[in-house]
PyMOL CGO cylinders between C-alpha atoms (Angstrom):
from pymol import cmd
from pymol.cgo import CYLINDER

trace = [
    CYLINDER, 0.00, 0.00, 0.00, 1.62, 3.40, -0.80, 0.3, 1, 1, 1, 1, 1, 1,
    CYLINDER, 1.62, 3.40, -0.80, 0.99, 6.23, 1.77, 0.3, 1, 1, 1, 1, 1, 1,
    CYLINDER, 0.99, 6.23, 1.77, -0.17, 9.67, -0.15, 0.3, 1, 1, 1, 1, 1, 1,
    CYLINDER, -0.17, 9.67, -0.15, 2.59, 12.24, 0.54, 0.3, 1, 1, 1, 1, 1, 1,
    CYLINDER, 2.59, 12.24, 0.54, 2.46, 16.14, 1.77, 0.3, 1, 1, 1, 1, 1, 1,
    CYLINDER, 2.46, 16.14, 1.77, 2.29, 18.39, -1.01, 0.3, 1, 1, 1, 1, 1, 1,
    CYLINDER, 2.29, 18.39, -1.01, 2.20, 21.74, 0.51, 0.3, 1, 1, 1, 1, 1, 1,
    CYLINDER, 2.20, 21.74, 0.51, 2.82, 24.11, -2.48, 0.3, 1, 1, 1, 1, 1, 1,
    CYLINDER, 2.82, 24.11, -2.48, 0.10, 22.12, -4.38, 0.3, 1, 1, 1, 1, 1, 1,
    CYLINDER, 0.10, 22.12, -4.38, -2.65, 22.77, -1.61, 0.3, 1, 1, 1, 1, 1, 1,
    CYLINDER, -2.65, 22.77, -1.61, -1.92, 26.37, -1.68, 0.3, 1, 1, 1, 1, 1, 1,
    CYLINDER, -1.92, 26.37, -1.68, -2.20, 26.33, -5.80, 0.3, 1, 1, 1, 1, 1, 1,
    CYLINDER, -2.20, 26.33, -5.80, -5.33, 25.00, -5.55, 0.3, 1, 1, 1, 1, 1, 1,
    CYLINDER, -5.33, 25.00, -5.55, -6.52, 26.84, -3.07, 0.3, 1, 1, 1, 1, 1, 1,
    CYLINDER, -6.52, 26.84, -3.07, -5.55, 30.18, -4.88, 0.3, 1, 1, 1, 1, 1, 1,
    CYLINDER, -5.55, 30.18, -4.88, -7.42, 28.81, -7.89, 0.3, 1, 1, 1, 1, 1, 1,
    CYLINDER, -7.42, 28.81, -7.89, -10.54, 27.42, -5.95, 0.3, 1, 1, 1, 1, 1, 1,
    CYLINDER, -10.54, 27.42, -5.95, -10.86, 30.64, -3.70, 0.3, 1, 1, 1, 1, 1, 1,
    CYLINDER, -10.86, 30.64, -3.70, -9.28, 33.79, -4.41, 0.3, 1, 1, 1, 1, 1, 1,
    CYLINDER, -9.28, 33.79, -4.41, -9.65, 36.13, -1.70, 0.3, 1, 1, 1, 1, 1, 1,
    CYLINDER, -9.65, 36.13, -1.70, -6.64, 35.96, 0.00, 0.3, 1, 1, 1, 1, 1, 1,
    CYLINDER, -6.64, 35.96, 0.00, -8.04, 36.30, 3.31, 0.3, 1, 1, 1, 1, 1, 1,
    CYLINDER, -8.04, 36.30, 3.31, -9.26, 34.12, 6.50, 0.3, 1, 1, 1, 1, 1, 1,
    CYLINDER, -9.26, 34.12, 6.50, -12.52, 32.03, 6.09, 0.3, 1, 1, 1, 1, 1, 1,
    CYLINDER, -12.52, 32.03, 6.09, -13.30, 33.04, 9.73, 0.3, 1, 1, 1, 1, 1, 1,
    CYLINDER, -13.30, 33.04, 9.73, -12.34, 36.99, 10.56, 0.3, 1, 1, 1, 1, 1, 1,
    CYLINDER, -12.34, 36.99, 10.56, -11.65, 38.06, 6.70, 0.3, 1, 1, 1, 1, 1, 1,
    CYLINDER, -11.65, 38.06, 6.70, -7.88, 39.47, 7.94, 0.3, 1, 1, 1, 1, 1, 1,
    CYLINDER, -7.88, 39.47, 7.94, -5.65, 39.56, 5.10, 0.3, 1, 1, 1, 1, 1, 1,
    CYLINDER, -5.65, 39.56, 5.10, -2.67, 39.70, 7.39, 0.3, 1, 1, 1, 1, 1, 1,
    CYLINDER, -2.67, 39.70, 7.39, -0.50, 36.21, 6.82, 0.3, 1, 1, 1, 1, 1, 1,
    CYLINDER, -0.50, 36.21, 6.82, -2.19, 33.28, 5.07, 0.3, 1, 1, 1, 1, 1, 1,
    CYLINDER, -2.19, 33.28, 5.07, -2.21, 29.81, 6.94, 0.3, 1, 1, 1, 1, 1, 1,
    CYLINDER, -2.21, 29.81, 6.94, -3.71, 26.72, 4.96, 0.3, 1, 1, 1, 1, 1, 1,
    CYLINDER, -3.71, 26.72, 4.96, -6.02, 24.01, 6.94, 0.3, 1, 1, 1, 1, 1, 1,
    CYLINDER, -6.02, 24.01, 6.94, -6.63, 20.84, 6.17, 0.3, 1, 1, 1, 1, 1, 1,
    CYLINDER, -6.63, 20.84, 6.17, -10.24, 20.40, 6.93, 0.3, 1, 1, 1, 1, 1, 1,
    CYLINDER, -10.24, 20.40, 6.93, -9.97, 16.50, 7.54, 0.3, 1, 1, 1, 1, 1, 1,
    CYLINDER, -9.97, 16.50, 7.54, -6.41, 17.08, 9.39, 0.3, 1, 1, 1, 1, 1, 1,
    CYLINDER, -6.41, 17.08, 9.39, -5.11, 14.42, 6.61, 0.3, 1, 1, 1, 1, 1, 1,
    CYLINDER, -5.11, 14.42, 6.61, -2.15, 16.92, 4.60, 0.3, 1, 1, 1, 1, 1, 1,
    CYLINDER, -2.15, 16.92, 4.60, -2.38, 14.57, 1.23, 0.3, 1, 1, 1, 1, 1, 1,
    CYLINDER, -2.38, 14.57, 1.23, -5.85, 15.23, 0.52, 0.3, 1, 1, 1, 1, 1, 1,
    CYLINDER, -5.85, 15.23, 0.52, -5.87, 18.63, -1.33, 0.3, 1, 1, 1, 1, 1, 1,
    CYLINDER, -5.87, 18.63, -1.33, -9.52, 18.43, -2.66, 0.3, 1, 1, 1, 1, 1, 1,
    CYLINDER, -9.52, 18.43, -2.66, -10.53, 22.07, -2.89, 0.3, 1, 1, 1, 1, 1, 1,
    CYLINDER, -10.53, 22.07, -2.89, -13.46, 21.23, -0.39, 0.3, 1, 1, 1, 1, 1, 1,
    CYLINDER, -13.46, 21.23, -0.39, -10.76, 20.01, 2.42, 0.3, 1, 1, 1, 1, 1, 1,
    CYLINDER, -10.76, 20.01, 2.42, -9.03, 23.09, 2.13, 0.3, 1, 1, 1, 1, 1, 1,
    CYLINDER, -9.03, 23.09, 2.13, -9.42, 26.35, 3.62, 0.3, 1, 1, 1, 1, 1, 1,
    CYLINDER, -9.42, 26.35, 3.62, -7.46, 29.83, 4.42, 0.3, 1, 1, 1, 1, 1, 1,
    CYLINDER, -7.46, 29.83, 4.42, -6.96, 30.84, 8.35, 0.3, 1, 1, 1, 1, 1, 1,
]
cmd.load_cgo(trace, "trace")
């Protein structure tokens, strides 16, 4: 069974694609930009899994 590896810069391309204002889901600061893994699992960069804190 191969494990799915951590593919940091690819989450964050997709996630500029997917949703492009560059701000927090939560407040809206635009201060920094911090990339979540909804499902805490770092290979699975579906644009639904992903969001900007």
């Amino acid at each position: 069974m191969t494990e799915k590896k951590r593919n940091q810069s690819e989450a964050r391309r997709i996630a500029d694609l997917t949703y492009p204002y560059p701000g927090c889901c939560l407040c809206g600061q635009t201060v920094g930009k911090g990339l979540a893994h909804l499902d805490h699992e770092a290979s699975n960069n579906d644009p639904d899994n992903l969001a900007w804190l």
